[in-house]
C-alpha positions in Angstrom: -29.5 45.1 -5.8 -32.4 46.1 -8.1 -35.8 45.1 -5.8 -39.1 45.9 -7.7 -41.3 47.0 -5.3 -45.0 45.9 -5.4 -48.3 46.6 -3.5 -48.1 42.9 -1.3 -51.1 41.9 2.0 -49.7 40.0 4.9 -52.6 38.4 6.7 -52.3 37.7 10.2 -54.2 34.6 12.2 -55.3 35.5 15.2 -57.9 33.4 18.4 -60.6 35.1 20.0 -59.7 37.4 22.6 -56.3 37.8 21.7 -54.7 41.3 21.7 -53.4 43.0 19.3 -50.9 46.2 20.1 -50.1 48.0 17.3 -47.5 51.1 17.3 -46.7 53.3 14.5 -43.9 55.8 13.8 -41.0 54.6 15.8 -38.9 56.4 13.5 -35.6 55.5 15.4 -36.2 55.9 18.9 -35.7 52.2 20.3 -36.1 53.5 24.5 -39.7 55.0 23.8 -40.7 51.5 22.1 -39.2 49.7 24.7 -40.9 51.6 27.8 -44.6 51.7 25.8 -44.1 48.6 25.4 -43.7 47.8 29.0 -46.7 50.3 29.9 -49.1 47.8 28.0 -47.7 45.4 28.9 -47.1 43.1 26.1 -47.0 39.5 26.7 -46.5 36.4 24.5 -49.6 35.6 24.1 -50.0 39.4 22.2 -49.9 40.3 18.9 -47.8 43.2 18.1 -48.1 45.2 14.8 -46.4 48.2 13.9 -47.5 50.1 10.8 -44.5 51.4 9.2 -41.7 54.0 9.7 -38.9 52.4 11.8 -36.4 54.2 11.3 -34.8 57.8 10.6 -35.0 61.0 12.2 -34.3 59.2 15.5 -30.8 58.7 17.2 -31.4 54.7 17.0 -32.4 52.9 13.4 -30.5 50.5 13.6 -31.2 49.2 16.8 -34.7 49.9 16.6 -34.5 47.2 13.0 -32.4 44.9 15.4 -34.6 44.8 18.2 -38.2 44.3 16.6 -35.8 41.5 14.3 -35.3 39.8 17.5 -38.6 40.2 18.8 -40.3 38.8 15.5 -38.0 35.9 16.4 -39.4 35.0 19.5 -43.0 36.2 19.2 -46.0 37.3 16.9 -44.4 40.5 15.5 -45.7 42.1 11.9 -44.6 45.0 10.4 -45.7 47.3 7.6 -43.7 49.3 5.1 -43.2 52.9 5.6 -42.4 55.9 3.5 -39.4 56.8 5.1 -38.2 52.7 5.6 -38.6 52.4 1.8 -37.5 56.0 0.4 -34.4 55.6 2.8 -33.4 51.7 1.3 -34.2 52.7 -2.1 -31.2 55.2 -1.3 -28.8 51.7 -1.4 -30.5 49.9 -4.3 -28.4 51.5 -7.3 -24.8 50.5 -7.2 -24.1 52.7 -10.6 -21.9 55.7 -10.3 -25.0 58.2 -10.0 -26.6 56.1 -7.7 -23.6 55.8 -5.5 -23.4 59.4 -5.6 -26.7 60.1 -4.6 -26.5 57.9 -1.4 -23.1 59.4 -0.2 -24.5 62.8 -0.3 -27.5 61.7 1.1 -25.3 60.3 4.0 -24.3 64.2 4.5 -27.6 65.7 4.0 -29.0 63.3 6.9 -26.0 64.4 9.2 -26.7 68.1 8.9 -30.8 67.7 9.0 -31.4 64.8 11.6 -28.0 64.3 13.0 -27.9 60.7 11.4 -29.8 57.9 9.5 -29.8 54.2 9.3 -26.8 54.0 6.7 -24.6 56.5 9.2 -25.0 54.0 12.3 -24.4 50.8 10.3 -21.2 52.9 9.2 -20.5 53.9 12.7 -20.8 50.7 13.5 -17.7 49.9 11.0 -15.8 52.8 12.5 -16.6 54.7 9.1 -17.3 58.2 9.9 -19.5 59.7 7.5 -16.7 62.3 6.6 -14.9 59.9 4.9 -17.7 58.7 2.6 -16.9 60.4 -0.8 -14.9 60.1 -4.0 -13.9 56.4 -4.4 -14.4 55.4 -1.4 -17.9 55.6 -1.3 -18.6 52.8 -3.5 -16.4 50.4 -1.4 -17.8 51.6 1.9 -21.2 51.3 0.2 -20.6 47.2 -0.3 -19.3 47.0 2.7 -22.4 48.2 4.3 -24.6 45.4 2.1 -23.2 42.9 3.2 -22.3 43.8 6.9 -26.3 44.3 7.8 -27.7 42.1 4.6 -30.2 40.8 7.3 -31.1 43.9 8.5 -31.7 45.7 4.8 -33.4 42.0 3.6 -35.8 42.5 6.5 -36.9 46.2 5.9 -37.1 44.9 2.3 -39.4 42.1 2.9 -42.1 43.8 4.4 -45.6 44.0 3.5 -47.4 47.2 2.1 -50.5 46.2 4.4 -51.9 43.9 7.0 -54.8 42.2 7.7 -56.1 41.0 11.1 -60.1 40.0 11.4 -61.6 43.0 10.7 -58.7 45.3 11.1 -56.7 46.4 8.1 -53.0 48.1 8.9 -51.7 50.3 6.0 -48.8 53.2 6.8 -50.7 56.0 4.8 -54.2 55.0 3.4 -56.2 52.9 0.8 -59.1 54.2 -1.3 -60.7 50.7 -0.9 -61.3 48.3 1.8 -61.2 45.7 -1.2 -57.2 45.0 -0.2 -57.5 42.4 -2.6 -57.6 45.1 -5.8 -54.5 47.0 -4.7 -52.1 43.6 -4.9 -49.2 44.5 -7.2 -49.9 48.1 -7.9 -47.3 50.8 -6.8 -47.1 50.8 -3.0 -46.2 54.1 -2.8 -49.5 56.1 -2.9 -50.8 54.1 -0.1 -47.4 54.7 2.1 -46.9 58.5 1.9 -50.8 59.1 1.8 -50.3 62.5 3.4 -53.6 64.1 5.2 -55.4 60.7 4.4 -58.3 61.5 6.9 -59.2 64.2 5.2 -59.3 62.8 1.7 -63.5 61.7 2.3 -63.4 58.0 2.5 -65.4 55.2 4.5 -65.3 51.9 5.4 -68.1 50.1 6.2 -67.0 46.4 6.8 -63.6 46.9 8.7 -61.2 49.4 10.5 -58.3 51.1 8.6 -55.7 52.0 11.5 -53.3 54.3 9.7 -50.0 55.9 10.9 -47.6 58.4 8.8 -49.7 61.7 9.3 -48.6 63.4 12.7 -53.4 63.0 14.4 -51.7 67.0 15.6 -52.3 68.1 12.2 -56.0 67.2 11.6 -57.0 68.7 14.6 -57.3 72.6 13.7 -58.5 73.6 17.0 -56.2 72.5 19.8 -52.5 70.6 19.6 -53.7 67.0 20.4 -51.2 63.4 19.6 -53.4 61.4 20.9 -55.0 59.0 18.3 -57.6 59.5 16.2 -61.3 57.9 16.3 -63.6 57.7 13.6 -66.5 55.4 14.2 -68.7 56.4 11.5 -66.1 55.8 9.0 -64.1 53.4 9.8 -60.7 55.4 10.4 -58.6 55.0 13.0 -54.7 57.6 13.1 -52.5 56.5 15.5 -49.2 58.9 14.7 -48.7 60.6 17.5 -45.7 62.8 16.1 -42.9 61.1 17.6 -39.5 62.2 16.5 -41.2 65.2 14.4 -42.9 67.4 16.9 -41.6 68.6 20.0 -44.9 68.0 21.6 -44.8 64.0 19.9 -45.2 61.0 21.6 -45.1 57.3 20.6 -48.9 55.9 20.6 -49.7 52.4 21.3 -53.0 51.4 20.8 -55.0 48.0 22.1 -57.2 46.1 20.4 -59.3 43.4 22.5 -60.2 41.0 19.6 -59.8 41.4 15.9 -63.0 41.7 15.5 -64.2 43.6 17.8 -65.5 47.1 17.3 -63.4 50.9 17.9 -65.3 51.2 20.7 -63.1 48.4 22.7 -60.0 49.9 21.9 -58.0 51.3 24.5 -54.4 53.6 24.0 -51.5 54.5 25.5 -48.4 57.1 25.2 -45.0 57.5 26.0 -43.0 60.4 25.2 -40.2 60.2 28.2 -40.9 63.8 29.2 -40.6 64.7 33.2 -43.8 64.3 34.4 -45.3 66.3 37.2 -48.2 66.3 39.6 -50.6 69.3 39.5 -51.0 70.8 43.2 -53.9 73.1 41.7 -56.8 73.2 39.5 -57.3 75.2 36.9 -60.5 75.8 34.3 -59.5 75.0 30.7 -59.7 77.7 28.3 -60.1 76.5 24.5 -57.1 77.9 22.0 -57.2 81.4 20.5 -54.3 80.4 18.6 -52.9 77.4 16.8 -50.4 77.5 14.9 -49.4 74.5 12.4 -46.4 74.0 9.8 -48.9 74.9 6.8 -49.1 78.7 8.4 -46.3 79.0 10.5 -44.7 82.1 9.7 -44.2 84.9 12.7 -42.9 88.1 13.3 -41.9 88.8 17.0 -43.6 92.4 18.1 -42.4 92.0 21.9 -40.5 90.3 24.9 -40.7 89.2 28.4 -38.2 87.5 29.8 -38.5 83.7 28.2 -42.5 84.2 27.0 -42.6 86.6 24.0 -46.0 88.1 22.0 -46.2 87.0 18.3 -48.2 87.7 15.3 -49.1 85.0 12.6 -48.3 86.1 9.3 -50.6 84.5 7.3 -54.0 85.2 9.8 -52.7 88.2 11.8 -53.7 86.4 15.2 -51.6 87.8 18.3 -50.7 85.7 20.7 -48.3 85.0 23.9 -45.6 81.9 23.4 -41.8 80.6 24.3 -39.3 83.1 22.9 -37.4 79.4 22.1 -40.1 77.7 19.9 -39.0 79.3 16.9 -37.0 78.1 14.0 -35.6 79.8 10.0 -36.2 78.0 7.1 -33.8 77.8 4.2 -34.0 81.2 3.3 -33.7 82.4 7.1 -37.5 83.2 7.7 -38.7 83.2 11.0 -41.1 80.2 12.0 -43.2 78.8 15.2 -43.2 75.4 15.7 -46.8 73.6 16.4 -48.2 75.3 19.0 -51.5 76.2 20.8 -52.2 78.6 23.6 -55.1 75.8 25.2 -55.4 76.4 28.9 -55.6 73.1 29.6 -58.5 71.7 32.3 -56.8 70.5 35.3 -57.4 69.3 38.9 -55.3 68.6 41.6 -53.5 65.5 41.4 -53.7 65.2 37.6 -50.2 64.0 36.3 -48.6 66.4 33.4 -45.8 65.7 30.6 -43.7 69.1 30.5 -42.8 70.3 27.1 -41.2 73.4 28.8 -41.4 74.8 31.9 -41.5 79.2 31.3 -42.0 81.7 33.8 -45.9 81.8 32.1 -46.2 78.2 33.8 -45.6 74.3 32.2 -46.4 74.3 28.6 -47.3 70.4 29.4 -49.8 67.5 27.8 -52.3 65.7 29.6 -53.8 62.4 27.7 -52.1 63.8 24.4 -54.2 66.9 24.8 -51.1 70.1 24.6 -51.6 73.3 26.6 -50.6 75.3 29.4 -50.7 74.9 33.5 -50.2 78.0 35.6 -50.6 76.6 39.2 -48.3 74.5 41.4 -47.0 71.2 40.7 -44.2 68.8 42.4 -42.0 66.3 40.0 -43.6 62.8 40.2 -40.9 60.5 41.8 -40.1 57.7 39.4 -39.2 55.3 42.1 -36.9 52.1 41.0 -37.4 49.2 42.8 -35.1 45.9 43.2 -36.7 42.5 42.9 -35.3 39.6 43.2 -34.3 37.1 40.2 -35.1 37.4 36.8 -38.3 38.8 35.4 -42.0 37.7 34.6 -41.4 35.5 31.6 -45.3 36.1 30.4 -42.7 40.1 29.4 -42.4 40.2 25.8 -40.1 43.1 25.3 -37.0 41.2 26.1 -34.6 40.8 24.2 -33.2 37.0 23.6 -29.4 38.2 24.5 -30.7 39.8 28.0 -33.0 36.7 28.8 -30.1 34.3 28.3 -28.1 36.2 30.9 -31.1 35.5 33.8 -31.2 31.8 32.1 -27.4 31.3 32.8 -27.7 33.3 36.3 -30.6 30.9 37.4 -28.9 27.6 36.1 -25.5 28.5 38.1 -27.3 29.4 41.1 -26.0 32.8 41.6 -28.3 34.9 43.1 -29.3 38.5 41.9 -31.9 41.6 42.1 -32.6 43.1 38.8 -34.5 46.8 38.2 -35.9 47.4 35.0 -35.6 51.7 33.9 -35.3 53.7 30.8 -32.2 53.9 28.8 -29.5 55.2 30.9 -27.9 57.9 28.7 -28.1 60.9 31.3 -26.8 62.1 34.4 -30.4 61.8 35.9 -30.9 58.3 34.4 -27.9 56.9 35.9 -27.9 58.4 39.0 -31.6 57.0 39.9 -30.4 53.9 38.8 -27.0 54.0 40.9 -29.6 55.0 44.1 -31.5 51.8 43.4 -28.8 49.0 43.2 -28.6 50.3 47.1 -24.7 50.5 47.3 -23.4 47.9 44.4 -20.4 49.5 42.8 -21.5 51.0 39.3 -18.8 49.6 37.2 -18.0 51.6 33.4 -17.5 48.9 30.9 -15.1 49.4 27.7 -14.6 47.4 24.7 -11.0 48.4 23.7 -8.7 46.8 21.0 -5.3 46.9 19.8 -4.6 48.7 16.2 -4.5 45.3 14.4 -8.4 44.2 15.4 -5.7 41.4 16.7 -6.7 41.5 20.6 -9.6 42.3 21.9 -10.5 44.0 26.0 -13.2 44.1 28.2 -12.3 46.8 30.7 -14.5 46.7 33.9 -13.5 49.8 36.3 -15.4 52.1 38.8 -17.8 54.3 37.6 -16.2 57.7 38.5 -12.6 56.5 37.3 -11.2 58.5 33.8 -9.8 56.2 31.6 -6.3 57.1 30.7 -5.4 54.4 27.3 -1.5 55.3 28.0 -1.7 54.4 31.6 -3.6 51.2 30.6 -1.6 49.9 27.4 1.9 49.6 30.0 0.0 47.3 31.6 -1.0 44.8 29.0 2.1 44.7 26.6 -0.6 46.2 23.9 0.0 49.8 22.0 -2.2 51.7 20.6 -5.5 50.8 21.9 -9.0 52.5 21.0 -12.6 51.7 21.8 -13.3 48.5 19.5 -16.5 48.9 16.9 -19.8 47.7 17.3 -19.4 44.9 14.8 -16.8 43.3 17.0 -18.7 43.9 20.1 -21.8 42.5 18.5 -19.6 39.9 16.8 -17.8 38.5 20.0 -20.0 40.0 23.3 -24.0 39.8 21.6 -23.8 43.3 23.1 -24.8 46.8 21.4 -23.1 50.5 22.4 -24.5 51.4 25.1 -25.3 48.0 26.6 -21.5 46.9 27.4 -21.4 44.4 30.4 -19.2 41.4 31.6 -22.2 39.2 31.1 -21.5 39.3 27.5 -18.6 37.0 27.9 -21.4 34.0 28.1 -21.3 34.9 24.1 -17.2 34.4 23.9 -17.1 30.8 23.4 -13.3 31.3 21.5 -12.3 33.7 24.3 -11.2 36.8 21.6 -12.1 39.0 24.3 -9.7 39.2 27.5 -11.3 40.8 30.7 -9.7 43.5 32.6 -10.7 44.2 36.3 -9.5 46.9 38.2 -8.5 46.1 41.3 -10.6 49.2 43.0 -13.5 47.0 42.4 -12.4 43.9 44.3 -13.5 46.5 47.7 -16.9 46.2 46.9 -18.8 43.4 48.0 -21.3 44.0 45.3 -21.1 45.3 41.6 -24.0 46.3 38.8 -24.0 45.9 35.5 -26.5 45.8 32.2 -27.8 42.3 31.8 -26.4 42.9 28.2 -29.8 45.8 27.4 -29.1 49.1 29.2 -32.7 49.3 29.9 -32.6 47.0 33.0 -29.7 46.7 35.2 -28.3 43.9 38.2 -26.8 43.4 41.6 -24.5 40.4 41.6 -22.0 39.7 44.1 -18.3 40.2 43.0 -17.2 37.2 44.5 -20.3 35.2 42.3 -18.9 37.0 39.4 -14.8 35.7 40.1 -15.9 32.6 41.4 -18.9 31.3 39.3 -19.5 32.9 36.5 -16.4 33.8 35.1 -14.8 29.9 35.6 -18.9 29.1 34.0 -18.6 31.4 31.0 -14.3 30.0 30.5 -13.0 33.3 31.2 -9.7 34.8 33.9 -9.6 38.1 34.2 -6.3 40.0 34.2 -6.4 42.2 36.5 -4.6 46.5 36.1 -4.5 48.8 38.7 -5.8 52.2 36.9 -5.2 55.7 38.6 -7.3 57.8 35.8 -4.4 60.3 36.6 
């Protein structure tokens, strides 16, 4: 590959009165998208526009590229070009030996800093751990890669340096000129990693410039505050709310009424997926003494109490009290505070609270993006999960097309179903509110197993609180050597991402390459829940509807094991 990367304007058509949502800063967390965009909720009939920064520094890239992929191909969906989306695919563009080079030990520099990147999980997804990329190899895994997710990179690759809608203009870091038209073909890059843009001096006088890439935390030197940034006078609207960078960071979704209406319409929201909790008390707000940002974040500790410790700031000299655990070393082991701000924040009773950290000084919390402390008493705020019958309000836009097709099917066989909708279940908690709420319905633990050769392919379907034993299993089946299949066949075969596994995929396996497996434990149960193929909403079928219907439907016989876990 050798793209040339130029300043390009996407304009976007829009009708009077129609929305547009537009979220920045994703940055690889695909359950925060996914639940903001349910809290506004977006419908059809919106426009959603996301200004750059997709991926990295987030558990899920990938998925977060293959979900607003699918999304564009149902609906009105526009996305900008980020400085990390283009910094990270530049990393693939150079197939010579020093380019190669310089992308495999990226791959290890990503592991140790962020845990991950894009190129990791589309190797993961392979079954190429990033250990192995090095020396030869890495040029071969590299191709491999390419052309595994060519529609993926083609679609980071495609995307516009800004966007234009009415009298809004979208642009990652900042423009010197409303005058778009003057920027074509010019080197993106100054107007994607435009950091501090706000405070650079410029106006606009005949449209709104809604930027992201600069955490709205750090313009604000008197308090810690992600919510999004308003400047009327000048045209400037920051939506970055920090998500994925600070540990006080939230996605931020913002709603604009009508393209060309003024800032004074627009409306936000955030999500963050923090434990919320319901003050008992009030309290009177107290503005900070101390804030401490990255520029100056040097400390020395002088004392401790239990969790809460008292710091001074290097660089000012300010004392103040703050979590023993908010502190980090840099590269040459110095001692530094993450953003903070000892706000007391202004609270009455019955206001709802994000915890940061709970500290036997109180909830280091946020309330509407403003971050501070509440001492007084407060009660978790039960996040209730309701069943409701059939599918869901198809005026919802954050489907995705695979989970969508599994009501479609559902409906058209006549097998009747209660569906709850949650966030990703990938904790204890998670999983155990949604276990309460399909009301009895065996949780069944879904596997995608193979055999050595990539030859045969399994479905395992067993109770929930079963250990899987592969020896016990393979005397069963006549098949050696089985392992947990990769994503790429389970994608390839099922429509169905990690995480997501469920028997519904098999509407997918039109070949049948995939052979079921049922325990027989879960032939007791009357009823059984699975993902509807997107392991943010979950269903109650009957297992006879499943053996009887949909299984004969879908051209599928299940073999069935009996599995002690012993």
């Amino acid at each position: 590959m050798a793209h040339q990367m130029k300043t390009s304007i996407q304009r976007i058509h829009t009708e009077p009165g129609q929305r547009i949502l537009a979220v920045s800063d994703i940055h690889g967390h695909l359950d925060r998208l996914i639940q903001l965009l349910r809290q506004l909720h977006y419908g059809g009939d919106d426009i959603l526009v996301i200004v750059g920064d997709l991926i990295e520094k987030g558990p899920e890239s990938l998925r977060v590229v293959q979900y607003v992929m699918d999304l564009a191909r149902q609906h009105p969906v526009y996305v900008s070009m980020g400085n990390v989306d283009l910094g990270r695919i530049l990393k693939a563009d150079d197939d010579s030996p020093e380019g190669v080079a310089d992308w495999a030990g990226f791959l290890a520099w990503a592991e140790r800093t962020w845990g991950g990147s894009l190129f990791s999980e589309m190797l993961g997804d392979m079954g190429i751990p990033v250990s192995q990329v090095e020396g030869e190899k890495a040029a071969e895994y590299r191709c491999m890669m390419l052309e595994q997710f060519q529609e993926e990179l083609d679609f980071l690759w495609s995307r516009p340096t800004i966007l234009t809608a009415g009298k809004y203009i979208f642009v990652h870091g900042g423009i010197p000129t409303e005058e778009v038209e003057s920027l074509v073909g010019t080197d993106p890059q100054p107007f994607l990693k435009n950091d501090d843009f706000y405070n650079q001096g410029y106006s606009f006088r005949d449209h709104i410039v809604v930027t992201g890439h600069w955490p709205t935390c750090l313009y604000r030197t008197d308090r810690e505050d992600v919510s999004p940034l308003y400047d009327r006078e000048r045209g400037i609207l920051c939506i970055d709310g920090g998500n994925g960078l600070k540990s006080s960071g939230q996605l931020n979704g913002i709603i604009i009424p009508d393209s060309q209406g003024d800032m004074d319409e627009i409306s936000w929201m955030g999500y963050d997926g923090l434990l919320q909790v319901e003050a008992l008390e009030g309290q009177e707000g107290r503005a900070a003494g101390a804030h401490i940002q990255y520029f100056e974040s040097g400390v020395e500790l002088l004392s401790r109490d239990g969790d809460m410790g008292e710091w001074k700031q290097l660089s000012s000299g300010k004392i103040f009290s703050g979590p023993i655990n908010w502190t980090y070393h840099d590269g040459e082991g110095r001692l530094h505070y993450s953003d903070y701000a000892d706000t007391v924040l202004a609270v009455a009773p019955g206001d709802r609270l994000n915890v940061i950290l709970q500290t036997g000084a109180g909830y280091y919390c946020k309330k509407d993006g403003m971050v501070g402390w509440y001492q007084g008493k407060a009660q978790p705020v039960e996040q209730r999960l309701v069943l409701q019958n059939g599918g869901p309000d198809r005026k919802e836009a954050h489907r995705l097309e695979r989970e969508l097709m599994v009501y479609g099917l559902l409906d058209r066989l006549n097998i009747p179903y209660e569906r709850i909708d949650h966030r990703e279940t990938n904790t204890m908690e998670a999983c155990q509110a949604v276990d309460e709420a399909l009301q009895g319905a065996m949780i069944c633990k879904n596997l995608f197993l193979c055999n050595r050769q990539r030859t045969n392919f399994y479905l395992l379907m067993m109770p929930g609180d079963k250990v899987f034993k592969t020896k016990e299993l393979s005397a069963q089946i006549g098949s050696s050597r089985l392992s947990f299949g990769e994503a790429v066949y389970m994608e390839r075969y099922l429509h169905i991402s990690p995480g997501s596994v469920s028997v519904m995929g098999l509407m997918h396996d039109t070949e049948c390459r995939v052979q079921l497996l049922i325990d027989r434990d879960l032939l007791e149960g009357e009823f059984f829940g699975c993902h509807p193929c997107m392991n943010t909403s979950s269903i109650r079928l009957r297992m006879k509807d499943l053996l009887e219907v949909f299984l004969p439907a879908v051209g599928h016989e299940p073999l069935y094991v009996e599995l002690t876990g012993e």
